[in-house]
C-alpha positions in Angstrom: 7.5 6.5 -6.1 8.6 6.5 -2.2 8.1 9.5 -0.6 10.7 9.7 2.3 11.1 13.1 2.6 10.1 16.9 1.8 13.0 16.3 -0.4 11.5 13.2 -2.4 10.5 14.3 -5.9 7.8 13.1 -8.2 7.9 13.4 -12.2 6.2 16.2 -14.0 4.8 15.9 -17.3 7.9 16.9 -19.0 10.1 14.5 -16.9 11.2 16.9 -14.6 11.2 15.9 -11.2 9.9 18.3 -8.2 10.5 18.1 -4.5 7.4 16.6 -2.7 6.8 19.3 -0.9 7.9 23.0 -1.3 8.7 26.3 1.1 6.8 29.3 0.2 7.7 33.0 1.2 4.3 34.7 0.7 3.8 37.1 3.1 7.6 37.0 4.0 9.3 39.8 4.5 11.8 41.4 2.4 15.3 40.9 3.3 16.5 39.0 6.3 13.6 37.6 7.2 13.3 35.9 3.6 16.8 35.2 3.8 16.6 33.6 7.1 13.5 31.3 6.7 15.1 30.1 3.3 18.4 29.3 5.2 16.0 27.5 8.0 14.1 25.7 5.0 17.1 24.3 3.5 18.9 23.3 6.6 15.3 21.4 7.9 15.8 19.4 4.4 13.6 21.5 2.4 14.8 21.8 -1.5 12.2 23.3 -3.1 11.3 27.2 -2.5 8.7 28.9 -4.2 8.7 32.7 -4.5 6.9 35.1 -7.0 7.7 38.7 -8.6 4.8 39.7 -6.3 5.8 39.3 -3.3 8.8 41.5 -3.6 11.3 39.1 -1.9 13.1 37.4 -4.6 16.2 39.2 -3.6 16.3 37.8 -0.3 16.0 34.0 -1.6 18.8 35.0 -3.8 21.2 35.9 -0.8 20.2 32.7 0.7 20.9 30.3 -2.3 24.7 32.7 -2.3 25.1 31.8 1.3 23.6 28.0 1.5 26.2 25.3 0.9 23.6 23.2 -0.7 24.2 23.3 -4.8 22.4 25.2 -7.0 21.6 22.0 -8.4 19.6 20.4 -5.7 17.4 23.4 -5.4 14.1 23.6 -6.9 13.3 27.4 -7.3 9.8 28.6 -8.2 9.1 32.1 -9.3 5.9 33.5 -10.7 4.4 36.5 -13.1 2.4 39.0 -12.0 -0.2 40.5 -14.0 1.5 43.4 -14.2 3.6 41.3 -16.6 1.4 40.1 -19.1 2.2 40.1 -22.6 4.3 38.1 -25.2 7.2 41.0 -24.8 6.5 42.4 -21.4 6.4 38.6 -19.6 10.2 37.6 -21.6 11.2 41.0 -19.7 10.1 40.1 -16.6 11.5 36.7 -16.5 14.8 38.5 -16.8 14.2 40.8 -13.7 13.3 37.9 -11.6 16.4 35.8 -12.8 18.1 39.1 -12.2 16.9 39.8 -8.6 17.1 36.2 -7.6 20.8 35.9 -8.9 20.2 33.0 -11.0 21.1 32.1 -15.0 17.6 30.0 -14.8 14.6 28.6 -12.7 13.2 25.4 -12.2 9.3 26.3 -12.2 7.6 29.8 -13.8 4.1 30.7 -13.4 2.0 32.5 -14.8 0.9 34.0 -11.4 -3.1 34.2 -12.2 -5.4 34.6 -15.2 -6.7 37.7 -14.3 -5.2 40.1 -17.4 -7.8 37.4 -19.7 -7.3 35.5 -22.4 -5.9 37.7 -25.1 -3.1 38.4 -22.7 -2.7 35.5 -20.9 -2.3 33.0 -24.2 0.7 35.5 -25.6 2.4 35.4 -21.6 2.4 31.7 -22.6 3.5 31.5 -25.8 6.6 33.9 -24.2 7.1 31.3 -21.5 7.4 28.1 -24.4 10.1 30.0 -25.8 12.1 30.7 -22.7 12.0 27.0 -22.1 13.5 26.2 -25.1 15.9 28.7 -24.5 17.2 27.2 -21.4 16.1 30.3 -19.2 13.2 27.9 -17.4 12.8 24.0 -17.0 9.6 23.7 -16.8 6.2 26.1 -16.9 2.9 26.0 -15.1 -0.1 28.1 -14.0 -1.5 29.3 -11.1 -5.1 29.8 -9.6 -6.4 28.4 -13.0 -9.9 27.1 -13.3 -11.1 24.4 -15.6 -12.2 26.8 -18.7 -8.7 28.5 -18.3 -6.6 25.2 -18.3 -9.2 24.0 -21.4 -8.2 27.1 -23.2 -4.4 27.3 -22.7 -4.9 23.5 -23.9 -6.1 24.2 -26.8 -3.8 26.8 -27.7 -0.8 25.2 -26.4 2.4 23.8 -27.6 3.3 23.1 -24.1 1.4 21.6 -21.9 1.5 23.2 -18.0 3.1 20.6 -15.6 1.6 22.3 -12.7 -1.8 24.2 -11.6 -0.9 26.1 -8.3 -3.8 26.9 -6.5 -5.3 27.2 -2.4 -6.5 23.4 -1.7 -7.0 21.9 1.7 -9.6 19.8 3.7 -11.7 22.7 4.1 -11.8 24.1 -0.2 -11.9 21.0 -1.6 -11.6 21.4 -5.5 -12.8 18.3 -6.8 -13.6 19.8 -10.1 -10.3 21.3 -11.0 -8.2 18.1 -9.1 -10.3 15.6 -11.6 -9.4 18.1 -14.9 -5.7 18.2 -13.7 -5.2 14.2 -13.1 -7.0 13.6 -16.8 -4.3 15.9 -17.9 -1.4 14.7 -16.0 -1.0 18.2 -14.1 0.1 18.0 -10.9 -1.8 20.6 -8.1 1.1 22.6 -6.1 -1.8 23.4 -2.6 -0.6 27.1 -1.6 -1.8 27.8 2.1 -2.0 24.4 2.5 -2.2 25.5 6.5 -5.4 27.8 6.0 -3.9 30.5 6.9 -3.6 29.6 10.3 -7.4 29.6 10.6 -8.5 25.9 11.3 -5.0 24.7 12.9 -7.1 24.8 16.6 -10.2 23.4 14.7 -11.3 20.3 17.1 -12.3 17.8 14.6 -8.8 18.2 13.2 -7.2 18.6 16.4 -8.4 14.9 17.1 -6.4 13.5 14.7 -3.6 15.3 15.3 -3.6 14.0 19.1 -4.4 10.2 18.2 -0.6 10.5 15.8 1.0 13.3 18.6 1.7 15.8 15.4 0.6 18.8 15.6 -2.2 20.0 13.1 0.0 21.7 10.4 1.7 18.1 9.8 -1.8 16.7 9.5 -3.0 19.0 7.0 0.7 19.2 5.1 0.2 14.9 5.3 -2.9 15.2 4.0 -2.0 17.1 0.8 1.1 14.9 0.4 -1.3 11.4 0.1 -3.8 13.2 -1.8 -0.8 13.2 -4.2 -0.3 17.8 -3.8 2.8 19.4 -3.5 2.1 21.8 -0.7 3.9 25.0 -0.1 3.8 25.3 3.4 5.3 28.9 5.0 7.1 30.1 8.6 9.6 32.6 9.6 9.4 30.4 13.0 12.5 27.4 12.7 11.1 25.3 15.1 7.7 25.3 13.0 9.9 25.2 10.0 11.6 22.2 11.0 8.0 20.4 12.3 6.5 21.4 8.7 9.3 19.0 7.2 8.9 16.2 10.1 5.6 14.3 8.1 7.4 11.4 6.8 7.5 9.2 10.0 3.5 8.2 9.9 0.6 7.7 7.4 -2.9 9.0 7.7 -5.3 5.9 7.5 -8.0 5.3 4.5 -10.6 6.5 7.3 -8.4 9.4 8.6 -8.4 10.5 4.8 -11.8 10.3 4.2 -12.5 12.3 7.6 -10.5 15.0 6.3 -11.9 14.9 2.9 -15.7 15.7 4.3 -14.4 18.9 6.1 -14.7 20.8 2.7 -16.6 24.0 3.8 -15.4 26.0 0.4 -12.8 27.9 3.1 -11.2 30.8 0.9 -8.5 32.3 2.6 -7.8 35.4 0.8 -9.1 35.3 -3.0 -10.1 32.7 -5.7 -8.9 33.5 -9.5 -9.8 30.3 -10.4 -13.8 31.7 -11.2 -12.1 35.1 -13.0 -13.1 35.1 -16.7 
């Protein structure tokens, strides 16, 4: 499938499509600074915007789907469960409240946000999720920060199989373990912080690369999760960095430039890793 845009979709496992390339508001503020970005997002050509119960702006991507002229339907919205949420009855209930704060009759993507509550917990939260699919309330489910023994377990307990694994992935944390388990199993990896946090945008050996294409780093490392076949969730309240994030569709990181960026694995963790939690 050509990739031509952030817009471009590729086919989950349940034949859902997803745009290539997503807009995430961790760490965005709640209210007009969530609305905002979103706005920014959409009108830079981004269609898919990932959110999550946690990060208490949900409401604010709501008032920017009300106010953007783009349909409903183009939009791919992700939103997430927290494990505050766990639970066959407690994660149906907080479906609703994200559906209810985000002003929507359904979403496109829902997570469960970690696997931290174990598996007792974690196995019924799924077994919810199946069941809101059917009922219409969600297109398609996934996980997030899952490990290999987590995704082996919901496996073997599921009717359903996740179409995504959301977890941190970049040059710098390769996860060559978990990337070979999701490919077997036709599980696409959504890369969240895909930028590093900021931490390695001036890092020199990247910075080279960046010069010898005139992008900036970001685009290198959002260009480099797009041909290692990711869906990364770049994030900015800034709309000129907004609008660069979605500019990586006019060149193509060689075989060589690739492999580069592949040995800068350093196991970076930006913030935490669920993906070892029991």
């Amino acid at each position: 499938m050509s990739l031509t845009s952030v817009a471009s979709k590729r086919t989950l496992n349940d034949g859902n499509t997803i745009p290539c390339v997503g807009f995430g508001v961790y760490n965005t503020l709640p209210g007009q600074e969530t609305v905002q970005s979103v706005l920014w997002a959409l009108e830079a050509g981004f269609r898919h915007i990932d959110t999550a119960a946690v990060y208490h702006n949900e409401e604010g991507v709501g008032e920017a789907l009300k106010q953007t002229n783009v349909p409903r339907e183009e939009i791919f919205v992700t939103t997430k469960l927290w494990d505050n949420g766990h639970g066959y009855e407690k994660a149906k209930a907080h479906l609703e409240q994200s559906l209810s704060k985000l002003g929507l009759d359904y979403v496109d993507l829902y997570l469960i946000h970690s696997p931290g509550p174990g598996k007792k917990l974690r196995l019924e939260s799924w077994k919810a999720l199946e069941e809101l699919q059917a009922a219409g309330k969600i297109k398609s489910i996934g996980v997030s920060n899952y490990g290999v023994h987590h995704l082996e377990e919901l496996l073997a307990n599921a009717t359903v199989k996740p179409v995504v694994n959301q977890i941190e992935v970049t040059p710098y944390l390769a996860r060559d373990e978990i990337e070979q388990f999701c490919r077997q199993h036709d599980i696409h990896l959504e890369a969240y912080s895909p930028l590093t946090m900021g931490q390695k945008l001036k890092d020199k050996k990247l910075v080279a690369i960046a010069d010898k294409h005139g992008k900036s780093t970001a685009q290198i490392l959002i260009r480099w999760s797009v041909q290692r076949g990711y869906i990364p969730l770049p994030k900015s309240v800034h709309k000129d960095r907004i609008v660069s994030n979605a500019a990586i569709f006019d060149f193509e990181l060689s075989r060589e430039e690739m492999e580069t960026l592949n040995g800068f694995d350093e196991h970076l963790v930006t913030e935490w890793d669920p993906t070892e939690f029991d």
